[in-house]
Backbone as CSV, one residue per row, in Angstrom:
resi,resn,N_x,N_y,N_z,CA_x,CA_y,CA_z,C_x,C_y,C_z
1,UNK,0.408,-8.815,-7.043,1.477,-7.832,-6.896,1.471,-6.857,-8.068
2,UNK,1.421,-7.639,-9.233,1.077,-6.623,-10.317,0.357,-5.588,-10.546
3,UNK,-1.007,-6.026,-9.574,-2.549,-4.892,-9.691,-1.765,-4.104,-9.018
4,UNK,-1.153,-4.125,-7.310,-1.020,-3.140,-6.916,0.164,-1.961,-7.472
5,UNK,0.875,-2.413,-7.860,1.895,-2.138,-8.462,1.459,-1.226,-9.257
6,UNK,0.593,-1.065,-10.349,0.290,-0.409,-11.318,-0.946,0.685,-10.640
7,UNK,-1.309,0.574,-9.364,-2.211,0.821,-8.873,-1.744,3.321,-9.038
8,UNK,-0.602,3.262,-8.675,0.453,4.456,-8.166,0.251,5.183,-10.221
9,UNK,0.486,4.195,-11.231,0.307,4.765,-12.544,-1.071,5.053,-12.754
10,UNK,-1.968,4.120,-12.628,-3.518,4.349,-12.561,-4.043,5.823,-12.095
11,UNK,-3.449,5.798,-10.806,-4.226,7.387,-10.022,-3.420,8.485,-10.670
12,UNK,-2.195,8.538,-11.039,-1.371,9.290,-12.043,-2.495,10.145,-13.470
13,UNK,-2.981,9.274,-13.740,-3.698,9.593,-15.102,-5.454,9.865,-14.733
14,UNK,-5.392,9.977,-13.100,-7.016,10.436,-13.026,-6.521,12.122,-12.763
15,UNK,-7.552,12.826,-13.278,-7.843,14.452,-13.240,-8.254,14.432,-11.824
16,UNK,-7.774,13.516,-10.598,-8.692,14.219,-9.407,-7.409,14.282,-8.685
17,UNK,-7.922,14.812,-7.341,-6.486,14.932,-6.125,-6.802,13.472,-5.480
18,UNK,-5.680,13.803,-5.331,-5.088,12.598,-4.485,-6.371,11.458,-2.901
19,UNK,-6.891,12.450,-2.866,-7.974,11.917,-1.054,-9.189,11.648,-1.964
20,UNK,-9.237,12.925,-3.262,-10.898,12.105,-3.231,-10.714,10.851,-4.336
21,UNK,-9.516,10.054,-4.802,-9.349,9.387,-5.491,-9.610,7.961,-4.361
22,UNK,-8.843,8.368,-3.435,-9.049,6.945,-2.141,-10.307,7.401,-1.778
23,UNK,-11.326,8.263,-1.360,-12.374,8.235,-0.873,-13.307,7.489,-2.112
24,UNK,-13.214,7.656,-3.531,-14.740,7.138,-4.460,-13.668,5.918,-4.891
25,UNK,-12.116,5.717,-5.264,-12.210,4.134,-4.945,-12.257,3.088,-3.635
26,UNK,-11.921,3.344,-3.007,-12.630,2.631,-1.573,-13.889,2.549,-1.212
27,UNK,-14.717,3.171,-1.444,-16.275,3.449,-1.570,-16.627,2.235,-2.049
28,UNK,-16.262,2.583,-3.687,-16.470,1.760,-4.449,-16.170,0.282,-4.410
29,UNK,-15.118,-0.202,-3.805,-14.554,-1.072,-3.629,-15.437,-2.060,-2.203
30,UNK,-15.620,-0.835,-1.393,-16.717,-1.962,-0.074,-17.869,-2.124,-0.676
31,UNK,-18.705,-1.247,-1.690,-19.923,-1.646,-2.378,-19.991,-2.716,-3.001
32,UNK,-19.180,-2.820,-3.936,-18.776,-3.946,-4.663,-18.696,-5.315,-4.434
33,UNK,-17.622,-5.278,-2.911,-17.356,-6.600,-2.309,-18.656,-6.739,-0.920
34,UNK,-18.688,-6.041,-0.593,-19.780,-5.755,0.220,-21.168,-6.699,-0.326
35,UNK,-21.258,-6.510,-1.587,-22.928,-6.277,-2.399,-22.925,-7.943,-2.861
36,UNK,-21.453,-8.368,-2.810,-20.743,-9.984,-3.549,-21.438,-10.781,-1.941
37,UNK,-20.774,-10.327,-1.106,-20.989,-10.575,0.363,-22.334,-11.275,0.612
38,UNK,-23.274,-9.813,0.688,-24.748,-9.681,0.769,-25.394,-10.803,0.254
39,UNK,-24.640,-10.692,-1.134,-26.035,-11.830,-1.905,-25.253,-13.865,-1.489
40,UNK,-24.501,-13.583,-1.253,-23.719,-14.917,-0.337,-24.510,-15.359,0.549
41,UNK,-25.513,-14.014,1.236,-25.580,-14.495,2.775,-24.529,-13.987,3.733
42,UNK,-23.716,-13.233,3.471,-22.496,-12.627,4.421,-22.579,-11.556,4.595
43,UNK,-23.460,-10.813,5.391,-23.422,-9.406,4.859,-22.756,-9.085,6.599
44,UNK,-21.915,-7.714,5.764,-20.915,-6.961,6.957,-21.833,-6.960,8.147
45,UNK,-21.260,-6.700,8.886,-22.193,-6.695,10.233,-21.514,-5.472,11.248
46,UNK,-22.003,-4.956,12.137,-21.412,-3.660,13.216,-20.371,-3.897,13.749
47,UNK,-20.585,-5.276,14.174,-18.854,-5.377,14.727,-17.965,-5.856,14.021
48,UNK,-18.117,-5.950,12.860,-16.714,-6.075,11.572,-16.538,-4.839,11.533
49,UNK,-17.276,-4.049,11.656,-17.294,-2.114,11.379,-16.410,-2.094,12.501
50,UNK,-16.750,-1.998,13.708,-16.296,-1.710,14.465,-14.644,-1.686,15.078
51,UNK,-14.453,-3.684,14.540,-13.354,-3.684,14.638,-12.354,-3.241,13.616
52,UNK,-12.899,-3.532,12.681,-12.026,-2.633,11.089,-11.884,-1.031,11.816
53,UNK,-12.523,-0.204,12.149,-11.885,0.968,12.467,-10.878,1.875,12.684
54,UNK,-9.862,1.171,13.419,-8.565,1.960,14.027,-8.061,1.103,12.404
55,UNK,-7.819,0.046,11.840,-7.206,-0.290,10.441,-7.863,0.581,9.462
56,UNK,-8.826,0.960,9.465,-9.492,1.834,8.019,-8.991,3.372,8.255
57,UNK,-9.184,3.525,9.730,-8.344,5.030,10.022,-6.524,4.979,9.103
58,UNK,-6.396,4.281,9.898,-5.017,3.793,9.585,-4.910,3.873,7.757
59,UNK,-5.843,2.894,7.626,-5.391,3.181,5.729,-5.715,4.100,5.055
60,UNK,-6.873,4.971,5.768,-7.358,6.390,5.232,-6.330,6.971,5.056
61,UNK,-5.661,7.325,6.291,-4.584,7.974,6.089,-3.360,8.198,4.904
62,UNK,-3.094,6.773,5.008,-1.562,5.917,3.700,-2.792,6.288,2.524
63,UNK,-3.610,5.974,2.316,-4.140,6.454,0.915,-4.151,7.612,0.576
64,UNK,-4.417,8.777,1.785,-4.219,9.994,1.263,-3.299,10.613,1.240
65,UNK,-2.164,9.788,2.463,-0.848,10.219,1.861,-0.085,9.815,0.123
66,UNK,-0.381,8.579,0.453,0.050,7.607,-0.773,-0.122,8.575,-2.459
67,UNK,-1.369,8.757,-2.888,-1.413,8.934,-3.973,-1.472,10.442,-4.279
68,UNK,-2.056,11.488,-2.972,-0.587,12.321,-3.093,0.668,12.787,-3.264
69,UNK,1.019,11.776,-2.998,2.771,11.654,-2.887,2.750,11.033,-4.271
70,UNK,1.646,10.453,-5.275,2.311,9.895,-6.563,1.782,11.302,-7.623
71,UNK,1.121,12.259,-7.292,0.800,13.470,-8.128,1.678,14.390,-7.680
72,UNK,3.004,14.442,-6.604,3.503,15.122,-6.733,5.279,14.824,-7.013
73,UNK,5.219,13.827,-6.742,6.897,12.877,-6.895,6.558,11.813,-7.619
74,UNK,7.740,11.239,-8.044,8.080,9.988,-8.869,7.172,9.139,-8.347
75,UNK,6.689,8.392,-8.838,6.022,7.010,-8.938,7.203,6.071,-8.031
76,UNK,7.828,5.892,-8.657,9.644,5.149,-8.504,9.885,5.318,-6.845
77,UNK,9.964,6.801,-6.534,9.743,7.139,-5.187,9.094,7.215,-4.118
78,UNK,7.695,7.278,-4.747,6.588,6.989,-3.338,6.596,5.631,-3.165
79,UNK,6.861,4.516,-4.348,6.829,3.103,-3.342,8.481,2.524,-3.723
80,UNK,9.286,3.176,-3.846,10.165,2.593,-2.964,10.449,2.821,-1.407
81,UNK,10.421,4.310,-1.123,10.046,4.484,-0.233,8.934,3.656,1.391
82,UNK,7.896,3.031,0.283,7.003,2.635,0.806,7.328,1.007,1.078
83,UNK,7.946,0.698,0.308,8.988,-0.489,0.358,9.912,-0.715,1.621
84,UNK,9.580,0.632,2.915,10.991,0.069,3.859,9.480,-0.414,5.003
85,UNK,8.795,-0.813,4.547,7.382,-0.863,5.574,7.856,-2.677,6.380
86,UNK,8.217,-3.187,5.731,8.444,-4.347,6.546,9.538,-4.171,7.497
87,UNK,10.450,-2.727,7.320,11.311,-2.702,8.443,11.019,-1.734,9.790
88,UNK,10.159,-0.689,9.363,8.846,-0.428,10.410,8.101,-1.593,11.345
89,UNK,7.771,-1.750,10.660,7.030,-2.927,11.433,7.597,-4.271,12.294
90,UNK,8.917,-4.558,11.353,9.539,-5.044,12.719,10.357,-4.612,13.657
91,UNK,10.630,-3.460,13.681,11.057,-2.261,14.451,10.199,-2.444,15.860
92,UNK,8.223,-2.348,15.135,6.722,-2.197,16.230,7.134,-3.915,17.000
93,UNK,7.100,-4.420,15.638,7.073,-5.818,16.348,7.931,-6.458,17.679
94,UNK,9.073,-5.586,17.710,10.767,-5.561,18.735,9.838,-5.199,19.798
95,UNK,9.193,-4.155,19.927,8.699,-3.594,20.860,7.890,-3.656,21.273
96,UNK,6.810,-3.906,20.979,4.886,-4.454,21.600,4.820,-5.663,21.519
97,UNK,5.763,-6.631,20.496,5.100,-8.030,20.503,6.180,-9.384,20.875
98,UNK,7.710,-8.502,21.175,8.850,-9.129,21.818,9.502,-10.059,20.731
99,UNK,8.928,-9.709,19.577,9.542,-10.433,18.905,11.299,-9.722,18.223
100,UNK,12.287,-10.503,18.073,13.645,-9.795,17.753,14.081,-9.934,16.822
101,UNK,14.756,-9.229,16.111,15.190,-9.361,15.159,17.122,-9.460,15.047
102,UNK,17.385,-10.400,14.394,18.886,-11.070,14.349,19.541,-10.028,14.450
103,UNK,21.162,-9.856,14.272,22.350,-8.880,13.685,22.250,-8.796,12.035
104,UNK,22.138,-9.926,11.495,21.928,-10.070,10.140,20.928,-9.324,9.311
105,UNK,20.157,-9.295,9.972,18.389,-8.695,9.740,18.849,-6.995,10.003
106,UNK,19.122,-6.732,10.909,19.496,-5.236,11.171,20.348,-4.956,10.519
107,UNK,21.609,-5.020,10.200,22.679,-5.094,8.930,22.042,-4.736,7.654
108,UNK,21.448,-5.950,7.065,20.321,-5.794,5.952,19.541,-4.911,5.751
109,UNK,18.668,-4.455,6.879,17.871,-3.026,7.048,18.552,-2.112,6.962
110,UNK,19.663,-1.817,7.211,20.690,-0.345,7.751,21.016,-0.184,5.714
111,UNK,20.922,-1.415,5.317,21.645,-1.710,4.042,20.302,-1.153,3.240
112,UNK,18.946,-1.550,3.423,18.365,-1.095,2.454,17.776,0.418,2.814
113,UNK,17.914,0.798,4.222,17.751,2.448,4.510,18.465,3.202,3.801
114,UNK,19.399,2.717,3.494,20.893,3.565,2.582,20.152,3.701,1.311
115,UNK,19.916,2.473,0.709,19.968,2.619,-0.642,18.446,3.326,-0.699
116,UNK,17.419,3.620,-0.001,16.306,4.308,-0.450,16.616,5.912,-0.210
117,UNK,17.371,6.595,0.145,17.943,7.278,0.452,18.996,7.668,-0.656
118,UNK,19.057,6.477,-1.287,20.230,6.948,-2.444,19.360,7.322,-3.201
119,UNK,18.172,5.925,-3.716,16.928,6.679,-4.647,16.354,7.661,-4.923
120,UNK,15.837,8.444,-3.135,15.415,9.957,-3.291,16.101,10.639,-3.850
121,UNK,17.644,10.989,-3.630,18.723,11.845,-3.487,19.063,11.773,-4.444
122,UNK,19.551,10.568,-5.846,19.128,10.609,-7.191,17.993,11.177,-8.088
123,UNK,17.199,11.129,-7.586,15.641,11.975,-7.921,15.931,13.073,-8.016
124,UNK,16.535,14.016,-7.318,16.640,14.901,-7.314,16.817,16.126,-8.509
125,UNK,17.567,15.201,-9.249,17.861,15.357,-11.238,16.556,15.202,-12.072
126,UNK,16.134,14.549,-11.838,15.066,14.172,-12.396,13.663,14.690,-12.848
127,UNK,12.759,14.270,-13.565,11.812,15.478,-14.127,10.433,14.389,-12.762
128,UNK,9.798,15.426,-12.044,8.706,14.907,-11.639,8.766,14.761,-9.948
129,UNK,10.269,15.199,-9.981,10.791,14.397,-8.411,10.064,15.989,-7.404
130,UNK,9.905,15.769,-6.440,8.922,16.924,-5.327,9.750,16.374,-4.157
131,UNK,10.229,16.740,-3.246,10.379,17.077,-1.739,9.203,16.853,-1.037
132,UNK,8.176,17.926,-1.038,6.976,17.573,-0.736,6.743,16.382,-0.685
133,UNK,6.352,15.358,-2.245,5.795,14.627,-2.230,6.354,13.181,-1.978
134,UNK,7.794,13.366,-1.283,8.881,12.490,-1.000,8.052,12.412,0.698
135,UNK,7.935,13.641,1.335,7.732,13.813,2.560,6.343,12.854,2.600
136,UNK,4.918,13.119,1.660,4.099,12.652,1.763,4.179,11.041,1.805
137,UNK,4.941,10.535,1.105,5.289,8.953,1.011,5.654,8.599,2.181
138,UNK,6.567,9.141,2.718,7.059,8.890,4.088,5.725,8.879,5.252
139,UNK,4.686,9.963,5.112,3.693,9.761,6.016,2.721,8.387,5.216
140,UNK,2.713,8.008,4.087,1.983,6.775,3.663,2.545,5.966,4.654
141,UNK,4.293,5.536,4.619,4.639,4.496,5.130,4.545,4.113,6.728
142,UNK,4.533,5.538,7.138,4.036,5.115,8.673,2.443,4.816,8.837
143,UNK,1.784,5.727,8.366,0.384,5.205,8.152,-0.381,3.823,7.922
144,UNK,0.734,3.053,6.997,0.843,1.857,6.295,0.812,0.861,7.435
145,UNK,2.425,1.393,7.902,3.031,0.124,8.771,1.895,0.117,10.464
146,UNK,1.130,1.392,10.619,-0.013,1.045,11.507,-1.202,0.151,10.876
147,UNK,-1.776,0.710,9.940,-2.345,-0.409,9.349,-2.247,-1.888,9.506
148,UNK,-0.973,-1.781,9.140,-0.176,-3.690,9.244,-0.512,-4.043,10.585
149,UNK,0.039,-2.984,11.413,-0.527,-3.516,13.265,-2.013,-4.114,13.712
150,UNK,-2.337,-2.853,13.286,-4.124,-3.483,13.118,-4.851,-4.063,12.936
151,UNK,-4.293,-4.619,11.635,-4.690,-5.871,10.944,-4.432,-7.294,11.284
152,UNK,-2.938,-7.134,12.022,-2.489,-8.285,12.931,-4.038,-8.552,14.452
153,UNK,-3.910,-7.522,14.891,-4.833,-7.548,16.066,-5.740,-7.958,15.915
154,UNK,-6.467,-8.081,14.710,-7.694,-8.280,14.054,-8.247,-9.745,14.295
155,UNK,-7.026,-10.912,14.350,-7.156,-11.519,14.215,-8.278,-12.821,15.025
156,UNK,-8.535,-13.675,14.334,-9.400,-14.160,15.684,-10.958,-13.746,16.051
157,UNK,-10.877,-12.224,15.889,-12.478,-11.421,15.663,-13.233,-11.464,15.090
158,UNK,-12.459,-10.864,13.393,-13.574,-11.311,12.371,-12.628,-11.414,11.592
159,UNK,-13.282,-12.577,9.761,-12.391,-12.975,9.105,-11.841,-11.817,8.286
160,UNK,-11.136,-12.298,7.498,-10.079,-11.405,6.645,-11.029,-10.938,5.455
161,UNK,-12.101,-11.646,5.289,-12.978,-10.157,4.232,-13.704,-9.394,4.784
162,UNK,-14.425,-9.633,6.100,-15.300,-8.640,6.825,-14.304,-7.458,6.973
163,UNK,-12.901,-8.076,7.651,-11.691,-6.710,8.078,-11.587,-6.019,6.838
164,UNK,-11.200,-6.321,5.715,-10.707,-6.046,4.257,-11.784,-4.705,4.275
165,UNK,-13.148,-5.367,4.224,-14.658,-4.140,3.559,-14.659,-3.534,4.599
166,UNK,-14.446,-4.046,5.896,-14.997,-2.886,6.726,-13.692,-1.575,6.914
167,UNK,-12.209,-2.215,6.595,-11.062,-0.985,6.434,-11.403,-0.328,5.314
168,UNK,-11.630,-1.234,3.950,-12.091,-0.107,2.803,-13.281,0.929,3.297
169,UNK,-14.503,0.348,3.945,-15.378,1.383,3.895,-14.679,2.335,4.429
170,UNK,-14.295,2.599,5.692,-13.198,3.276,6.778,-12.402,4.321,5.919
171,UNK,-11.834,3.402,5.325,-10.911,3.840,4.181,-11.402,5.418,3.118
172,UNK,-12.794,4.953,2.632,-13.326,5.702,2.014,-14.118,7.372,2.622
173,UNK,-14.913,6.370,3.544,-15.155,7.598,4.376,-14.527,8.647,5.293
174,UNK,-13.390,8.478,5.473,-12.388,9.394,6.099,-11.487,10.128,5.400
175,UNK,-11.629,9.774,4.000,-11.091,10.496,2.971,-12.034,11.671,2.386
176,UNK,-13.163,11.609,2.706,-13.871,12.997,2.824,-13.546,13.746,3.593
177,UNK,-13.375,13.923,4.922,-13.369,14.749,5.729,-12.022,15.748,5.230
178,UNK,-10.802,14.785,4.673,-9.722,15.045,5.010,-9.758,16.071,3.406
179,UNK,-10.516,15.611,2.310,-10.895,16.479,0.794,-11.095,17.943,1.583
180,UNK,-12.526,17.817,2.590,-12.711,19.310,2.591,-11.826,20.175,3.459
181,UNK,-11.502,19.755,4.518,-10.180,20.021,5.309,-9.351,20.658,4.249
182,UNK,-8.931,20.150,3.322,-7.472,20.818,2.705,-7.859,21.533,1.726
183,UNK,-9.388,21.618,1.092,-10.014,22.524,0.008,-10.075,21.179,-1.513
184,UNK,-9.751,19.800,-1.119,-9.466,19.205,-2.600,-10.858,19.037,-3.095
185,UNK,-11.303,19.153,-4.055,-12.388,19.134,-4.666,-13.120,17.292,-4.841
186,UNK,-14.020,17.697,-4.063,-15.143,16.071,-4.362,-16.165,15.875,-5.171
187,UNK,-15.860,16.802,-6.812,-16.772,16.343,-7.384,-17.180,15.622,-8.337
188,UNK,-18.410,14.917,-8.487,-18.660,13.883,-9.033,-17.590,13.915,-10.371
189,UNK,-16.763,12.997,-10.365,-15.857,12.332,-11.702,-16.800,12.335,-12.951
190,UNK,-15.596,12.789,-13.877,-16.211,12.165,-15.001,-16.020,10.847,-15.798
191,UNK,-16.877,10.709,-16.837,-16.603,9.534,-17.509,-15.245,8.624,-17.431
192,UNK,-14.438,9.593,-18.162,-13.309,9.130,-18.018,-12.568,8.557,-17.016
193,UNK,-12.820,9.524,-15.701,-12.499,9.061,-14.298,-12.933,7.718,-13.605
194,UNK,-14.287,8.091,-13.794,-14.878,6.819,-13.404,-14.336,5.518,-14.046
195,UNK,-13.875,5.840,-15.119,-13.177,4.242,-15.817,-12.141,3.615,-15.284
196,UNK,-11.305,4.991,-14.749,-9.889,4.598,-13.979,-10.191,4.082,-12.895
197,UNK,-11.360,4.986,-11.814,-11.334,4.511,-10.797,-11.914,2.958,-10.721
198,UNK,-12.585,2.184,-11.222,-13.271,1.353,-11.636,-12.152,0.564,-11.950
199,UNK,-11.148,0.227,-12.420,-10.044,-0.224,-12.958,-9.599,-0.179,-11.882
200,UNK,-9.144,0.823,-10.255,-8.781,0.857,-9.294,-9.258,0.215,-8.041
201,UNK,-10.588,0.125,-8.500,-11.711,-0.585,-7.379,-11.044,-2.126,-7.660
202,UNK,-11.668,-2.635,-9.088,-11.605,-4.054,-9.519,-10.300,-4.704,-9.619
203,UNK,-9.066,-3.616,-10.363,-7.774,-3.848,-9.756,-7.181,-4.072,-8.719
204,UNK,-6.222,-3.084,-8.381,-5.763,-3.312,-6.976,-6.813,-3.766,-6.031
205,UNK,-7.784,-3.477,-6.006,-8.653,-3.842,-4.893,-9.284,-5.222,-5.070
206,UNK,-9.879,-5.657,-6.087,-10.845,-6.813,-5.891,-9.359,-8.110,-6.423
207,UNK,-9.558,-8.036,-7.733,-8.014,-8.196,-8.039,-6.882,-8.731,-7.381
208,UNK,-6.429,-7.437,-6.830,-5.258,-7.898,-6.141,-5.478,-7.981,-4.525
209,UNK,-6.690,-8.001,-3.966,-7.083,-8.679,-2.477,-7.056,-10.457,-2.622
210,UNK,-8.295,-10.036,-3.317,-8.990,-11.609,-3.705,-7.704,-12.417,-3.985
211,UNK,-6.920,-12.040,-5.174,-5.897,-13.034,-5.720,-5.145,-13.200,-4.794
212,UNK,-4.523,-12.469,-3.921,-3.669,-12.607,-2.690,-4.031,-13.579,-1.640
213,UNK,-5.556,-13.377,-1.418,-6.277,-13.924,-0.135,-6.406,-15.799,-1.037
214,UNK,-6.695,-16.196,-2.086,-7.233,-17.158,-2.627,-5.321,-18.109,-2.728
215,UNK,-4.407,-17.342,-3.439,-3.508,-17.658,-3.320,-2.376,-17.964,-1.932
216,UNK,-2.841,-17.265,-0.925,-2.483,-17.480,0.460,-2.783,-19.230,1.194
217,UNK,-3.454,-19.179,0.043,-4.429,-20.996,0.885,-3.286,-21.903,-0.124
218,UNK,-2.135,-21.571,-1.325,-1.997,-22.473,-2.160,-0.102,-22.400,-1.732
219,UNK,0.441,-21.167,-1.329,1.750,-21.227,-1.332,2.063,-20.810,0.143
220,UNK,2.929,-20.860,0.599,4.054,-20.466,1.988,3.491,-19.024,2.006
221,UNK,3.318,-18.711,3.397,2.778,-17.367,3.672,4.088,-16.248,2.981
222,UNK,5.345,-16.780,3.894,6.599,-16.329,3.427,6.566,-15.744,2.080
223,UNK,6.688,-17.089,1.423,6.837,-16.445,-0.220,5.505,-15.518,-0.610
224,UNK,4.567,-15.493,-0.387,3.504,-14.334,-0.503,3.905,-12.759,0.169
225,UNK,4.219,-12.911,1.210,5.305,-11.730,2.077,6.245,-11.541,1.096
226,UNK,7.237,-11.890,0.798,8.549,-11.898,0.191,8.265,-11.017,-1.462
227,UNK,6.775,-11.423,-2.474,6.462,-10.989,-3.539,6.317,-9.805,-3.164
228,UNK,5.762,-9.530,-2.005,5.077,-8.028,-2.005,6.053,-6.961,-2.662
229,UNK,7.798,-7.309,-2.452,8.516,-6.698,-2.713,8.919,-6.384,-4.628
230,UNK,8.012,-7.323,-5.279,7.812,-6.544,-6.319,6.767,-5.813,-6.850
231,UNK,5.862,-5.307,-6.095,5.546,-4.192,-6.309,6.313,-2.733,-6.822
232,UNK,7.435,-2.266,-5.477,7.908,-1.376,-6.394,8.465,-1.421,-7.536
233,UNK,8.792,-2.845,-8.083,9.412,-2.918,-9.685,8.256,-2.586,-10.505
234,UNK,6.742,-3.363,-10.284,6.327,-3.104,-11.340,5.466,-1.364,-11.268
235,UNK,6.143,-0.713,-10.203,5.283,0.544,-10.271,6.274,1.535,-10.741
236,UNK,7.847,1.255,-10.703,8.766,1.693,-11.508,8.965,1.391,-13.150
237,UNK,8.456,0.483,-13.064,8.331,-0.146,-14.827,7.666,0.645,-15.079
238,UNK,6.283,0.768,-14.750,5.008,1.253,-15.540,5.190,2.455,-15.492
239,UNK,5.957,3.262,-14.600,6.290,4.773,-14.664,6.620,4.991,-16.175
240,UNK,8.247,3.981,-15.981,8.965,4.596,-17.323,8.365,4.101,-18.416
241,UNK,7.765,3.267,-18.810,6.633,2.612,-20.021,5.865,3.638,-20.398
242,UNK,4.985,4.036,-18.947,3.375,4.740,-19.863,3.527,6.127,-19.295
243,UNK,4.653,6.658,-18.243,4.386,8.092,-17.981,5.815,8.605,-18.241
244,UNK,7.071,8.040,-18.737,7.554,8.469,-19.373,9.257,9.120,-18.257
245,UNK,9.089,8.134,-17.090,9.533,9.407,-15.968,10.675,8.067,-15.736
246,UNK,12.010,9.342,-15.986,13.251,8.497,-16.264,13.623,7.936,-14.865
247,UNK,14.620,7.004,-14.896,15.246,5.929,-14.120,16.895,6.248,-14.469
248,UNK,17.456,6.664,-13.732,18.844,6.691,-14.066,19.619,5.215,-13.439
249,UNK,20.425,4.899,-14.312,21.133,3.788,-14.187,21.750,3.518,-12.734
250,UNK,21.783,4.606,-11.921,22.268,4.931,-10.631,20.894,4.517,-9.524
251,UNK,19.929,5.425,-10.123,18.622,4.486,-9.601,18.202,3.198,-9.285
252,UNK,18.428,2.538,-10.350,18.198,1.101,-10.564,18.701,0.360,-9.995
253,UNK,20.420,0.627,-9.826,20.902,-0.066,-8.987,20.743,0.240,-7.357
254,UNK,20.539,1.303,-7.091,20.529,1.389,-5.527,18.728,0.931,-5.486
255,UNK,17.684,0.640,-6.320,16.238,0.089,-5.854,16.966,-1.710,-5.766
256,UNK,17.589,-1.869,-6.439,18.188,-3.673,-6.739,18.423,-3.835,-5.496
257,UNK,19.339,-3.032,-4.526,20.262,-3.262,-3.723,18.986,-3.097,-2.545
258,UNK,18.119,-2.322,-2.536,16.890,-1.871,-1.500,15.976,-3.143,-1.376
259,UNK,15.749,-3.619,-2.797,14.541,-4.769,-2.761,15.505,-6.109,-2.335
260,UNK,16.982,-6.313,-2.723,17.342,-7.414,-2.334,17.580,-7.189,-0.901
261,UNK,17.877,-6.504,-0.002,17.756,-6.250,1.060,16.853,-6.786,1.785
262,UNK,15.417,-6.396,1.535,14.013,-6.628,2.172,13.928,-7.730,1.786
263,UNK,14.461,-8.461,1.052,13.880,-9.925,0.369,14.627,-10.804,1.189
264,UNK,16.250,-10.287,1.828,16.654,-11.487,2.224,16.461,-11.200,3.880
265,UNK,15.898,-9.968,4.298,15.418,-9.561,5.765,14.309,-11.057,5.993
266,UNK,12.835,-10.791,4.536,12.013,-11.751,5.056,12.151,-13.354,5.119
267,UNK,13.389,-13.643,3.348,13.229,-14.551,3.706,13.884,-15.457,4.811
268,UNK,14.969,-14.811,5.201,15.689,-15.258,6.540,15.222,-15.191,7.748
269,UNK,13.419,-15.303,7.640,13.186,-15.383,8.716,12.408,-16.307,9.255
270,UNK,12.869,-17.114,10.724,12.317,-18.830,10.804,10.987,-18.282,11.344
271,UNK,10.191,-19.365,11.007,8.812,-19.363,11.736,7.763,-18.054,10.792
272,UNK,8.419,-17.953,9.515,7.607,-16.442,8.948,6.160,-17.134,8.399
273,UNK,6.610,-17.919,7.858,5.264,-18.806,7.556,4.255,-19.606,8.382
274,UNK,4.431,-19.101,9.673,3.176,-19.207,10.236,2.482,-17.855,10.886
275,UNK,2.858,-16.874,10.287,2.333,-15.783,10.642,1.778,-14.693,9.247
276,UNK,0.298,-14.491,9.567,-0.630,-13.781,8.745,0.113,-12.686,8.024
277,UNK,-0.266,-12.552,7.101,-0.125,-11.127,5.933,-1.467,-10.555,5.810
278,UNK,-1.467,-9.323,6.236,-2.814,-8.271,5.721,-2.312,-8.063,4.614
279,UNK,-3.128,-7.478,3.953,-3.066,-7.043,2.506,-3.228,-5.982,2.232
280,UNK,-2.506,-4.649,1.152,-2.526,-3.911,0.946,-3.556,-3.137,0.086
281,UNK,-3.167,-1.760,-0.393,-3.651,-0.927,-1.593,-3.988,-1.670,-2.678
């Protein structure tokens, strides 16, 4: 939770835009695990490609919304924001997979829609805060919460690292198209860059997959679901620590009131622990 968390400060401090940062770390990231794979004896195969597809589309997308939305708005804001993704998704879930959700659970949601809403709307004062890049978060989170769909479907086909490399590759390569499309520049990083992104590959990505996927075999799926929700703390911490980008006391409390929300949506929910978690950014 930590890697990803810090993942939103990381791309903050690279000199590139936002798409070609997800296109050369995702790259990087299926080479990597890909190349771990290979020399295993596991090497990706066409129909891990294949089926990873509509999920790598899917995360292409949230990545190039995502770290857009952190070069132009708060850190604080693109993943709290990104934080209402478990109530998306069981929104999809009501509807394609019949599954329902309580009075209690909807209450709770209505409760943490408010308070992310208070967050933006506090921002507003603030040094760093964008409209724009409020809007862009919002297209991460739908982007996201398809992802999550995808990844559910997945299941059964191929395992959870073939899906993982074959969405990163996905991931990476569709973030070109979308660089020259908008004019963002794809060129080769420098030194410096490359260190971050590298820190982004092995971080959030190897890091915080692997540790998630290895730790999934040791605790309650639930409580692995349930952590995800500190992410936005530690991507609000690391804002105000290393980039300097204030938190008003008004803030804090309406993210408290947002994350305890989502925390008691998941953990109040029977039977959560027998159902899969994909894994994120």
């Amino acid at each position: 939770m930590s890697a990803w968390g810090l993942s939103g400060v990381v791309a903050k401090n690279i000199d590139m835009s936002g798409v070609a940062i997800g296109a050369y770390r995702f790259l990087m990231y299926a080479l990597i695990v890909g190349t771990i794979m290979a020399m295993r004896s596991s090497p990706i195969t066409l129909r891990a490609l294949r089926v990873a597809l509509p999920g790598g589309l899917a995360l292409g997308a949230d990545v190039a919304f995502f770290f857009s939305a952190v070069k132009e708005t708060t850190v604080a804001n693109a993943t709290v924001i990104g934080a209402l993704q478990p109530i998306i998704v069981a929104a999809v879930a009501w509807r394609f997979f019949g599954e329902r959700m309580a009075k209690r659970d909807i209450a709770l949601a209505g409760i943490a829609i408010a308070g992310v809403f208070a967050v933006v709307l506090a921002a507003r004062d603030t040094d760093g805060w964008s409209l724009r890049g409020d809007l862009l978060a919002v297209g991460a989170l739908v982007s996201w919460s398809a992802y999550f769909v995808f990844a559910k479907q997945s299941k059964g086909k191929i395992s959870s690292n073939e899906y993982t490399i074959g969405a990163a590759f996905w991931t990476g390569l569709v973030n070109i198209p979308i660089a020259l499309v908008f004019g963002q520049s794809l060129a080769w990083p420098s030194a410096t860059n490359w260190l971050w992104l590298l820190v982004l590959a092995l971080g959030a990505g190897v890091l915080g997959h692997e540790a998630m996927n290895w730790s999934l075999r040791q605790i309650p799926l639930w409580l692995g679901s349930t952590m995800t929700l500190f992410v936005p703390l530690v991507s609000a911490a690391a804002a105000w620590i290393f980039l300097g980008e204030r938190i008003t006391a008004f803030q804090a409390l309406a993210m408290a009131v947002v994350l305890g929300a989502l925390a008691a949506v998941i953990v109040g929910q029977s039977g959560v622990g027998s159902r899969p978690r994909p894994l994120r950014r």
